[in-house]
Structure formats: C-alpha cells, structure tokens
KOLTOR-21446 format. One record per atom (N, C-alpha, C, O): x, y, z; residue number from 1; atom name; residue in one letter. Coordinates in steps of 0.001 Angstrom, whole numbers, always signed. Layout:
<atoms>
ATOM        X        Y        Z  resi  name  resn
ATOM        X        Y        Z   NUM    CA     A
...
</atoms>
This chain:
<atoms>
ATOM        X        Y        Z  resi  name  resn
ATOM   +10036    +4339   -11985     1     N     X
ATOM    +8784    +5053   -11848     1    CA     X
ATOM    +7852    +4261   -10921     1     C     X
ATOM    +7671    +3062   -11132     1     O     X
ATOM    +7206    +4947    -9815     2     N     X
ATOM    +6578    +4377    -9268     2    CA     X
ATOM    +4750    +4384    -9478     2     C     X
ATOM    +4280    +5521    -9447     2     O     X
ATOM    +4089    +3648    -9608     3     N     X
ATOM    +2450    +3543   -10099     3    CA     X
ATOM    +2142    +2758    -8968     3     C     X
ATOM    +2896    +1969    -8398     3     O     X
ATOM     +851    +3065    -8662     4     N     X
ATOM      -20    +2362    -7840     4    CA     X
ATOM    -1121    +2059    -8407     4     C     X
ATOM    -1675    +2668    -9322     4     O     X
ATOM    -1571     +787    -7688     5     N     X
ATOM    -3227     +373    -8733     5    CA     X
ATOM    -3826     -182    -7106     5     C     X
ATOM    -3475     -984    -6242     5     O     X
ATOM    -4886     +761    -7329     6     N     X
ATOM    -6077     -318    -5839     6    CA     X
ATOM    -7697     -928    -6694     6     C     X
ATOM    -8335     -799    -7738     6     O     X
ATOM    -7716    -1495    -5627     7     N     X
ATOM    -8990    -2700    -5934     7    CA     X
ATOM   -10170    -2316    -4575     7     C     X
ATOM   -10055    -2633    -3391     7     O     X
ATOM   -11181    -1612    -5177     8     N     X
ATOM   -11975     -816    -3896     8    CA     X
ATOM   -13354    -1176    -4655     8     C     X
ATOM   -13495     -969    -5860     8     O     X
ATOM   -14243    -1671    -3927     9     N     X
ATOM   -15559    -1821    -4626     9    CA     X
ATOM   -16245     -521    -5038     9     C     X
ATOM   -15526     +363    -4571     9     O     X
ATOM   -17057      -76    -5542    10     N     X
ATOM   -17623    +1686    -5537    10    CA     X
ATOM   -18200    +1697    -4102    10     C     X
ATOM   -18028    +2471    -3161    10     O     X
ATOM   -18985     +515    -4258    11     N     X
ATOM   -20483     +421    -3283    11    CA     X
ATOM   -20271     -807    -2378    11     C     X
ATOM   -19341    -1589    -2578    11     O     X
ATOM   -21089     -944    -1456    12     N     X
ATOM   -21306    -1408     -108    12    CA     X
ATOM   -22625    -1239     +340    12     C     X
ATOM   -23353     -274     +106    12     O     X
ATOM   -22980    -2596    +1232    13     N     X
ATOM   -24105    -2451    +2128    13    CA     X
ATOM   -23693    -2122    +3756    13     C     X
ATOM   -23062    -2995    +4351    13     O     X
ATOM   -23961    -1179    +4293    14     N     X
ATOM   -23853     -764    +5562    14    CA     X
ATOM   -23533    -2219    +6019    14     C     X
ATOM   -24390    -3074    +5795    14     O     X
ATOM   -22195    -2632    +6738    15     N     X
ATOM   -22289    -3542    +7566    15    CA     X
ATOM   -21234    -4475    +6796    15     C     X
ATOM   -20400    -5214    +7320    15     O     X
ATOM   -21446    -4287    +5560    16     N     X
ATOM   -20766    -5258    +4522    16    CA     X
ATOM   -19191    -5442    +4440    16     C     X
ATOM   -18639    -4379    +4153    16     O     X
ATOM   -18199    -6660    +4640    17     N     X
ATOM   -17040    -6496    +5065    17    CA     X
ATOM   -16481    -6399    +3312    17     C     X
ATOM   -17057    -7016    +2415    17     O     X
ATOM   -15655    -5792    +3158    18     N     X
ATOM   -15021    -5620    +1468    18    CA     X
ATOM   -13717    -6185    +1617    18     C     X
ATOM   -13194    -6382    +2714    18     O     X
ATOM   -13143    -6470     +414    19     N     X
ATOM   -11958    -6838     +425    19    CA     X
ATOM   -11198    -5990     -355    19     C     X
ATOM   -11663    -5867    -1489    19     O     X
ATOM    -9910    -5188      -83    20     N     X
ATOM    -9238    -4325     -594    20    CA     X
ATOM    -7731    -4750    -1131    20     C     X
ATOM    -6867    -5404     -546    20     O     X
ATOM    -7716    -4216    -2309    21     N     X
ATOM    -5996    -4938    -2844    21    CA     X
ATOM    -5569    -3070    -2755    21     C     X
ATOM    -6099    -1989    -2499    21     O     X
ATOM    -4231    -3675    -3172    22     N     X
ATOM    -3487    -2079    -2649    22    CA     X
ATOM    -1866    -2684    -3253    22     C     X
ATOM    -1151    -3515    -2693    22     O     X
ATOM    -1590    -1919    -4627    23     N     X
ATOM     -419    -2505    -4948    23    CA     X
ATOM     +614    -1196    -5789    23     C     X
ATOM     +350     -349    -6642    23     O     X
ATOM    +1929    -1592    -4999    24     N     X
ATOM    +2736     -161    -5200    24    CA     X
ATOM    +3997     -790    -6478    24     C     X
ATOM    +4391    -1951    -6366    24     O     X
ATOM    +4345     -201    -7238    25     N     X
ATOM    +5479     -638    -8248    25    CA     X
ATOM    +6773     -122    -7875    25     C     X
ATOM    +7351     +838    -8384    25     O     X
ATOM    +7116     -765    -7054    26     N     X
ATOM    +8806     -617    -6659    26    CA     X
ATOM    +9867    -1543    -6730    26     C     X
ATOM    +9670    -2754    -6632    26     O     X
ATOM   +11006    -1031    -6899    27     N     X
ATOM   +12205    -2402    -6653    27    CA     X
ATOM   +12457    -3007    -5340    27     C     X
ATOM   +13160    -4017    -5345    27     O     X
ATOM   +11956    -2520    -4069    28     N     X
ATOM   +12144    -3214    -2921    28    CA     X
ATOM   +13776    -3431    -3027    28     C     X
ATOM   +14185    -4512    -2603    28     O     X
ATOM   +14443    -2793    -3389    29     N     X
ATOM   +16188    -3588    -3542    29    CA     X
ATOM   +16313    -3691    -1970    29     C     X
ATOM   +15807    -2893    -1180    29     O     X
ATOM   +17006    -4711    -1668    30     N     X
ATOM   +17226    -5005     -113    30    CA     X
ATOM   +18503    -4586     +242    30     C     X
ATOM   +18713    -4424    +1444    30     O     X
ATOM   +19927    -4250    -1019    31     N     X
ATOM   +21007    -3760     -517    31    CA     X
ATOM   +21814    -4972      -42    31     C     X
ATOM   +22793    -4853     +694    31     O     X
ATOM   +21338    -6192     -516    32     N     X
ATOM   +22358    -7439     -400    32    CA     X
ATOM   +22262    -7998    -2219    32     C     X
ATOM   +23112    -8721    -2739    32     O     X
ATOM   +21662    -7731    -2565    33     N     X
ATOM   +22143    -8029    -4112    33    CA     X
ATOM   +23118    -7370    -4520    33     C     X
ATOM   +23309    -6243    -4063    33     O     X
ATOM   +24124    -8022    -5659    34     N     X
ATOM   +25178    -7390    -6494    34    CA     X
ATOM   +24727    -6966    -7878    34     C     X
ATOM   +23732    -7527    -8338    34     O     X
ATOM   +25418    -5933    -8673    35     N     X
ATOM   +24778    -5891    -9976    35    CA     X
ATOM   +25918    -7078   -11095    35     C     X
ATOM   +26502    -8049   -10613    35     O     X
ATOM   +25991    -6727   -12413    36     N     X
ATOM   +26378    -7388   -12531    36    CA     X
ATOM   +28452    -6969   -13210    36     C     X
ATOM   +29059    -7379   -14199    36     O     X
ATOM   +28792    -6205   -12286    37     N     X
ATOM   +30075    -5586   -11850    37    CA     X
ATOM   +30475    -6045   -10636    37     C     X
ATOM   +31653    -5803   -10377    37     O     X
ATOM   +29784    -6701    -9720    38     N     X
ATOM   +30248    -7258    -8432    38    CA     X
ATOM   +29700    -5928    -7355    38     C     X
ATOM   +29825    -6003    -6133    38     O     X
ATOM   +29064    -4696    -8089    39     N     X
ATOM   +28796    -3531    -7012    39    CA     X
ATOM   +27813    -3734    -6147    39     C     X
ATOM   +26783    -4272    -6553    39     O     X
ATOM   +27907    -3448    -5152    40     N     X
ATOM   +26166    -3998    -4387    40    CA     X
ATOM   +25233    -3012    -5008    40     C     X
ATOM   +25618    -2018    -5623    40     O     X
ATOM   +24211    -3281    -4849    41     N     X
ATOM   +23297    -2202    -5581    41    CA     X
ATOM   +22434    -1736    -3568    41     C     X
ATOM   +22175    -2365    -2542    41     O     X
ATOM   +22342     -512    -3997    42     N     X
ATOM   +22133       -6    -2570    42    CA     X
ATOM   +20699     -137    -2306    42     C     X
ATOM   +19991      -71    -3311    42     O     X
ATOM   +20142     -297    -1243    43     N     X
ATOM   +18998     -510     -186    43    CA     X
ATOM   +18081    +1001     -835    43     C     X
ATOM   +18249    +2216     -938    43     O     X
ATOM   +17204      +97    -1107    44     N     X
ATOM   +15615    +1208    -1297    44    CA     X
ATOM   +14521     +490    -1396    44     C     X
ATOM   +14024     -171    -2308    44     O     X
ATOM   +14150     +783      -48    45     N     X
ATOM   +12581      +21     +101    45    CA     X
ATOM   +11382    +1276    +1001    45     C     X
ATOM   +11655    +2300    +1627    45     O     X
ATOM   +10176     +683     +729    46     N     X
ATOM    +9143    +1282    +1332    46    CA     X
ATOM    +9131     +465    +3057    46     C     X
ATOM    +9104     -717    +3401    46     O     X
ATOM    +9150    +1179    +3480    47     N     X
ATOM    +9143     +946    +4925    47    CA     X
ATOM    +7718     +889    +5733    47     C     X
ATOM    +7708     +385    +6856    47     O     X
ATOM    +6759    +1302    +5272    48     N     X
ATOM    +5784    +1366    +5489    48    CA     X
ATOM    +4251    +2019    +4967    48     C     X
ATOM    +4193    +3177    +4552    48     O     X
ATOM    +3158    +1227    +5035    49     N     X
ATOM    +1837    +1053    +4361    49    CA     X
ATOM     +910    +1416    +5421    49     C     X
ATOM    +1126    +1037    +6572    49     O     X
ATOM     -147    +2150    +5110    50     N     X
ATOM    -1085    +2725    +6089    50    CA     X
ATOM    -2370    +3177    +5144    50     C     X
ATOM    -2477    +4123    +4363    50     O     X
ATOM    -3537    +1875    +5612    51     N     X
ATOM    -4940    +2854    +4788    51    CA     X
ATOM    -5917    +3523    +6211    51     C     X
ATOM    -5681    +3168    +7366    51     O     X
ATOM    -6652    +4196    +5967    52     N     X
ATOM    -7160    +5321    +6478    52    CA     X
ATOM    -8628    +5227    +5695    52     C     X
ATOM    -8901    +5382    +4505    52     O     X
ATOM    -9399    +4933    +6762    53     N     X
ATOM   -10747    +5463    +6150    53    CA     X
ATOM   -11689    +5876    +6810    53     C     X
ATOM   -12236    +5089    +7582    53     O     X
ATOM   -12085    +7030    +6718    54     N     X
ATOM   -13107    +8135    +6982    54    CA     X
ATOM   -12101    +8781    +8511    54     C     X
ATOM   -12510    +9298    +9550    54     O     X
ATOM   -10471    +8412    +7973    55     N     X
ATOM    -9500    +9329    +8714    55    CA     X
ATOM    -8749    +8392    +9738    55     C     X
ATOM    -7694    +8690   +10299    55     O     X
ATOM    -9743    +6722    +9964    56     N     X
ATOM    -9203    +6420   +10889    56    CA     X
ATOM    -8142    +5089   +10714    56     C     X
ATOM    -8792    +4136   +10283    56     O     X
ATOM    -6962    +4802   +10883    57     N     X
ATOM    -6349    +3605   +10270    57    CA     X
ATOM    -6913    +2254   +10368    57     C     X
ATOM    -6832    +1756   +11490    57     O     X
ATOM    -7496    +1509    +9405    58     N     X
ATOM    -7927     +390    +9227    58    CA     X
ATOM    -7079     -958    +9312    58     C     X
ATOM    -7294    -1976    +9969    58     O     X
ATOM    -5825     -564    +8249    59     N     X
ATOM    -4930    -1447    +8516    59    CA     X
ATOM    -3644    -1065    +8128    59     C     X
ATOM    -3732      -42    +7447    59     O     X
ATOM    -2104    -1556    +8304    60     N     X
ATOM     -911     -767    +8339    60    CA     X
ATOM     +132    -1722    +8492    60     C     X
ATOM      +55    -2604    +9348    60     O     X
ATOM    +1178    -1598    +7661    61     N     X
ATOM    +2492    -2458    +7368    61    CA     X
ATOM    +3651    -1977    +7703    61     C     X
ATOM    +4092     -866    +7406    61     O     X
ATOM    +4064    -2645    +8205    62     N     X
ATOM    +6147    -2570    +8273    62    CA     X
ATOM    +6823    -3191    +7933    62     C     X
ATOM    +7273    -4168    +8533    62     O     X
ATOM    +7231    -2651    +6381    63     N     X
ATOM    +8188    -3308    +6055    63    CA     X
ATOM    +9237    -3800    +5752    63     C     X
ATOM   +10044    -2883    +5899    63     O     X
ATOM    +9814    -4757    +5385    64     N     X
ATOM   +11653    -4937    +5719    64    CA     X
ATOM   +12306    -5158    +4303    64     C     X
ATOM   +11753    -5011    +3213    64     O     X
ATOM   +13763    -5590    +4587    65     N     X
ATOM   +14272    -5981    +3157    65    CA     X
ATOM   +14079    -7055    +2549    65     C     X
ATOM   +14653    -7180    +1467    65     O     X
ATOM   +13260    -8108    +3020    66     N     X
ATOM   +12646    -9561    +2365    66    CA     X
ATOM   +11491    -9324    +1932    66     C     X
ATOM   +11091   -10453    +1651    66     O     X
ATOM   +10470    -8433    +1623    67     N     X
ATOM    +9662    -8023     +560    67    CA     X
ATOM   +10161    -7895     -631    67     C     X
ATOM   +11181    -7293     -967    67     O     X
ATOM    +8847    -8919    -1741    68     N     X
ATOM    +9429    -8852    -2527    68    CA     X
ATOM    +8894    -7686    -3212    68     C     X
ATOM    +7940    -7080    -2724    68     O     X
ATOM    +9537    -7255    -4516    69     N     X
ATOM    +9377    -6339    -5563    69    CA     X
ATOM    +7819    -6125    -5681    69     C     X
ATOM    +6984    -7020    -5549    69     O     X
ATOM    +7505    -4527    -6004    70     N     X
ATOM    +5497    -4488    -6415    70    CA     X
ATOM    +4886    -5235    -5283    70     C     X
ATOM    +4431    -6376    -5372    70     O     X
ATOM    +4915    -4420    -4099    71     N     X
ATOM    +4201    -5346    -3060    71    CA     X
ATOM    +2889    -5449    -2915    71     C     X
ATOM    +2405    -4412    -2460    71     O     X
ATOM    +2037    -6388    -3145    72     N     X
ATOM     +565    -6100    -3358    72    CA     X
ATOM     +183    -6920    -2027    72     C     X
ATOM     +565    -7992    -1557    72     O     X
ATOM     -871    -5797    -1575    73     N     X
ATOM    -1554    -6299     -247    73    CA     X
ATOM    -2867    -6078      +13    73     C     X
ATOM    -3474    -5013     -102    73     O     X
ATOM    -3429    -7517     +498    74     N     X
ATOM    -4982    -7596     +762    74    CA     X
ATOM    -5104    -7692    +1905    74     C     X
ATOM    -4301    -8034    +2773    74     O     X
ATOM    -6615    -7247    +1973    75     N     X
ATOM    -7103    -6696    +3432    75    CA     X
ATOM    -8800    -6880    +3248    75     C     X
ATOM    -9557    -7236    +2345    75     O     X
ATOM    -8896    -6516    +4361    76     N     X
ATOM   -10319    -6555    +4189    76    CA     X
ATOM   -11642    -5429    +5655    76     C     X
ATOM   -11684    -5865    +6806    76     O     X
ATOM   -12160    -4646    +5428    77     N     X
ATOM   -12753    -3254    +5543    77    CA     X
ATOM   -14121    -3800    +5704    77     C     X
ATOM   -14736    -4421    +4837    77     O     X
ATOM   -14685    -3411    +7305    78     N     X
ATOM   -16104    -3103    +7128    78    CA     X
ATOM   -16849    -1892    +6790    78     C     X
ATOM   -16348     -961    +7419    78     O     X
ATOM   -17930    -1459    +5995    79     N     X
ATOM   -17949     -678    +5025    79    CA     X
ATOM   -19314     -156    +6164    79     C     X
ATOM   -20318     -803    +6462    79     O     X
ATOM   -18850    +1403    +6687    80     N     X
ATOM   -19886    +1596    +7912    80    CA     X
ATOM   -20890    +2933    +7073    80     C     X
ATOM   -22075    +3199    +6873    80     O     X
ATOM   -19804    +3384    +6838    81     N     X
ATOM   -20268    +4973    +5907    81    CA     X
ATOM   -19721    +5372    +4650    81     C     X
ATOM   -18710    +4750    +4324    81     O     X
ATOM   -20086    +6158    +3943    82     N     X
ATOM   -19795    +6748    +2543    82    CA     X
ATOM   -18575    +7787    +3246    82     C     X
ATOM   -18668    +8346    +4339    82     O     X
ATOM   -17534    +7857    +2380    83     N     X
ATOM   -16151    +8231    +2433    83    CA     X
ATOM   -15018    +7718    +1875    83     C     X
ATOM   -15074    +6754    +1112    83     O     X
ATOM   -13984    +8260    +2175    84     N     X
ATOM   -12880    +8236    +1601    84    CA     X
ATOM   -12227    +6797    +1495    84     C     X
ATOM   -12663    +6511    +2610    84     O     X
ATOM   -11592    +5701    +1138    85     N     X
ATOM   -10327    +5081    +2154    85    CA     X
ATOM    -8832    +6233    +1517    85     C     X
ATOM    -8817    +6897     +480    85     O     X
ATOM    -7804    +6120    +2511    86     N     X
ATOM    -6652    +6944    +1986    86    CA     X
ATOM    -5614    +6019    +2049    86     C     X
ATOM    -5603    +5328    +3068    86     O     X
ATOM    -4658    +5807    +1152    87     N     X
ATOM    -3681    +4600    +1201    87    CA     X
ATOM    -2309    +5015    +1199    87     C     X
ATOM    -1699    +4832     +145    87     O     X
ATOM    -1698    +5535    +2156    88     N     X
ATOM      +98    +5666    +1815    88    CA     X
ATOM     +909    +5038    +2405    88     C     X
ATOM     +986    +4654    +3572    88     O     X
ATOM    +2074    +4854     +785    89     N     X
ATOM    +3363    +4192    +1212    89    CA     X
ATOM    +4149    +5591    +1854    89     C     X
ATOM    +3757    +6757    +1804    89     O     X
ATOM    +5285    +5088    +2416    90     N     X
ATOM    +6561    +6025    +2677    90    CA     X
ATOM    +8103    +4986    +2834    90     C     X
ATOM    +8431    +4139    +3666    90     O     X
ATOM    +8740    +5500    +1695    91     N     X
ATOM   +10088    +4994    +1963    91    CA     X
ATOM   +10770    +5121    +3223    91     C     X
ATOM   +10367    +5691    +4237    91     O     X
ATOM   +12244    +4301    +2959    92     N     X
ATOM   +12977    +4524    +3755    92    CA     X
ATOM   +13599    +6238    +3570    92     C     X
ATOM   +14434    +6655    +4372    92     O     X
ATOM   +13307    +6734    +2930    93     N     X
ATOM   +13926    +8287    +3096    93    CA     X
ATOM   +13029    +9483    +3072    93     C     X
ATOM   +13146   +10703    +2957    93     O     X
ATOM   +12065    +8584    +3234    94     N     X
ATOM   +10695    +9794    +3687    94    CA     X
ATOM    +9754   +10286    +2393    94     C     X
ATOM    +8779   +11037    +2403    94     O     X
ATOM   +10356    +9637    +1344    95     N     X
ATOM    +9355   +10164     +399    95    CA     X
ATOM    +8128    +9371     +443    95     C     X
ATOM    +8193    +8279    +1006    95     O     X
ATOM    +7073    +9734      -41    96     N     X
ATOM    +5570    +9501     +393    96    CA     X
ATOM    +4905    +9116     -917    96     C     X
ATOM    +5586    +9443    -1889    96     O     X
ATOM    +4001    +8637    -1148    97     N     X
ATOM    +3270    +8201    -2249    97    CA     X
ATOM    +1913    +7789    -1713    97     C     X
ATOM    +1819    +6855     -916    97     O     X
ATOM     +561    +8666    -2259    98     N     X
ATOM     -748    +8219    -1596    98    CA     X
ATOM    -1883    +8274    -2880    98     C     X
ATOM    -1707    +8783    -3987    98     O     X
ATOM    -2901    +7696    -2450    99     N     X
ATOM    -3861    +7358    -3389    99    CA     X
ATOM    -5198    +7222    -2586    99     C     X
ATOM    -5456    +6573    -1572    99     O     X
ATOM    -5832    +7905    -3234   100     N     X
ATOM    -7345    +7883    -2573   100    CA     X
ATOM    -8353    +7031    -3260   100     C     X
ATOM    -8133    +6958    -4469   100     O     X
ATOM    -9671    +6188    -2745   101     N     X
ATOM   -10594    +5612    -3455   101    CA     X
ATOM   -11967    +5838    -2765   101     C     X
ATOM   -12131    +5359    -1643   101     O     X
ATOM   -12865    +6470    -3305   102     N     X
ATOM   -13991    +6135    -3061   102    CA     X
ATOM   -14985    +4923    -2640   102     C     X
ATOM   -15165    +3805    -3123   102     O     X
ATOM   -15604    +5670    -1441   103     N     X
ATOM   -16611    +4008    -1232   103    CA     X
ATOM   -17977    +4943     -523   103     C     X
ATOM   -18146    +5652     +470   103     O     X
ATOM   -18900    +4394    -1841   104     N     X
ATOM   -20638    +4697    -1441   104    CA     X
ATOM   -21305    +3759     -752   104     C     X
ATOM   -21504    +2807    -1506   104     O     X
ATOM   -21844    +3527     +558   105     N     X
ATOM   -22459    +2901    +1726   105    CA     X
ATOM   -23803    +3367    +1626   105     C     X
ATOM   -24285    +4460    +1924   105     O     X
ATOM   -24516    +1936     +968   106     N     X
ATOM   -26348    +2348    +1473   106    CA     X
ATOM   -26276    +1431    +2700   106     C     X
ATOM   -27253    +1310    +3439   106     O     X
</atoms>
C-alpha cells in the first residue's frame, strides 16, 4: 500500500523561503535482490518526483534503483502567493500518485 505524508507550513510571509518534506511509502525493489527461494524479486520503483506550485515546477527528481525504500525528500520554496503546491510521484509503469497542500501568503 502506498501512503504519502508532506510537511507544508499553512502560512508564509510574502518573500519567506519554506522548507518542504515530501515522503512516499514504497519498496523501491531495485530487481537485484533475491527473496528467500533464490528468486530475484522483480524491479519496482518510482522513477520520478515533481512539485508544482501555483502550476509551475519548483523542484523534480529522477530516480534510479539505489534509492532507498519510503523516499523522503526536502526542499525548500519561496512562498510568493497563496495557492496550491502539487506533489507527484510516477512509477516505472506509469502509475501516478499525487497530493496537494495548501499555502496562505500574507
């Protein structure tokens, strides 16, 4: 099962740089481990991370089979206007997983 948890302040001062966590619950299997039958256990990873805020990409990952498991990633956002950030993973087989957070800018 996959869960996501982000770390987004509510609020901001116009100008104010934030720091954002962004963390997905996956096995990352890289497809070079064995189980414990000698079978390889097959390759399933997220290939890539992309946040989006107020539509436009802020910051964005590519990733490989040496990530480890539950990849949690910090960043950090100057906070210009009130809006969205938008955060999606996408596997290697195209399935998608996104999460939205609010951010209020005086």
């Amino acid at each position: 099962m996959t869960s996501i948890r982000l770390a987004v302040p509510e609020t901001a001062i116009a100008g104010e740089i934030i720091e954002v966590k962004a963390l997905i619950r996956h096995p990352m299997e890289s497809g070079h481990r064995r189980g414990s039958r000698g079978e390889v256990i097959e390759r399933d990873i997220i290939t890539r991370f992309e946040c989006l805020y107020l539509g436009e990409q802020v910051f964005a990952a590519d990733f490989h089979p040496g990530i480890a498991a539950n990849p949690l990633l910090t960043f950090y956002v100057r906070a210009s206007r009130s809006g969205d950030l938008e955060f999606t993973w996408t596997d290697q087989h195209g399935a998608i997983w996104s999460e939205a957070s609010s951010l209020t800018v005086s």
